[in-house]
C-alpha positions in Angstrom: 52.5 30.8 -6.1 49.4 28.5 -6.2 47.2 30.6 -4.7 48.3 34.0 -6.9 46.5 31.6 -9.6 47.5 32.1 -13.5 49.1 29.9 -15.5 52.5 29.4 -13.3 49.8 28.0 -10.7 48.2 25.7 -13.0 51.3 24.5 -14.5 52.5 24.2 -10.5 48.9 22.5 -9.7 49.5 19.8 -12.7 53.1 19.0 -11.9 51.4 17.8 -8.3 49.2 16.0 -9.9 52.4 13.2 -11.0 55.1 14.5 -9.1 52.9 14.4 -5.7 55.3 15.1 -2.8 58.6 14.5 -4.4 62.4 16.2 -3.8 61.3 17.4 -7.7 57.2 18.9 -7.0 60.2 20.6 -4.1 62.5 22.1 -6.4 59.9 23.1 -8.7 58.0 25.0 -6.3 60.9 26.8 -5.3 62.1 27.5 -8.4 58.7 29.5 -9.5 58.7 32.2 -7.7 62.4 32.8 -8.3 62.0 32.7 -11.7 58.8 35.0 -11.4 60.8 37.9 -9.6 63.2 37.2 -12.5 61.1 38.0 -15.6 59.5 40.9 -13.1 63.1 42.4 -13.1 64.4 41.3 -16.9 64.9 43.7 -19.6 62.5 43.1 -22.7 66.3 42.8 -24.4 67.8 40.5 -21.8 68.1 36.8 -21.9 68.5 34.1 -19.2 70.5 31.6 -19.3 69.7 28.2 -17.0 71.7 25.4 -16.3 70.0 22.3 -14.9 70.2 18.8 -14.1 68.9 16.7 -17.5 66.3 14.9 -15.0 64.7 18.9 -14.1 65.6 20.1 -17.3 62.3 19.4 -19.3 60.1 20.2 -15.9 61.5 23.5 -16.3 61.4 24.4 -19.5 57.6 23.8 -19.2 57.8 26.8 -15.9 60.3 29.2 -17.9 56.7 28.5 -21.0 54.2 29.6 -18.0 56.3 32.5 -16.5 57.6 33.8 -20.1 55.8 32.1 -22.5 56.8 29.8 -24.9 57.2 32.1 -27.8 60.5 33.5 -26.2 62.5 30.3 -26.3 65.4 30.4 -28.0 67.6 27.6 -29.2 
């Protein structure tokens, strides 16, 4: 995902820079791409849906921002 570059990479790249080598820099990285594929594959109508541990929760809101962009957040 890094080296695609765009803004999933530098959100990825800044998440290293605090998270370092942790089980959650892990999940993170796995997550992206997964989530990537996702939007590639979503309907401009459809919606996901993601249900998270509270301690990954705000990490990936900040990924779902990059992939999809922030203004399609819904509360």
């Amino acid at each position: 995902m890094v080296e695609a570059g765009g803004l999933v990479a530098d959100t990825l790249r800044a998440f290293k820079t605090f998270l370092f080598n942790s089980d959650m820099m892990a999940y993170l990285a796995m997550m992206a791409p997964r989530l990537v594929q996702l939007r590639r594959v979503l309907k401009e109508t459809g919606s996901i849906y993601l249900h998270c541990d509270p301690a990954a929760g705000h990490y990936l809101k900040i990924l779902m921002d990059a992939v999809f962009g922030p203004q399609f957040f819904k509360k």
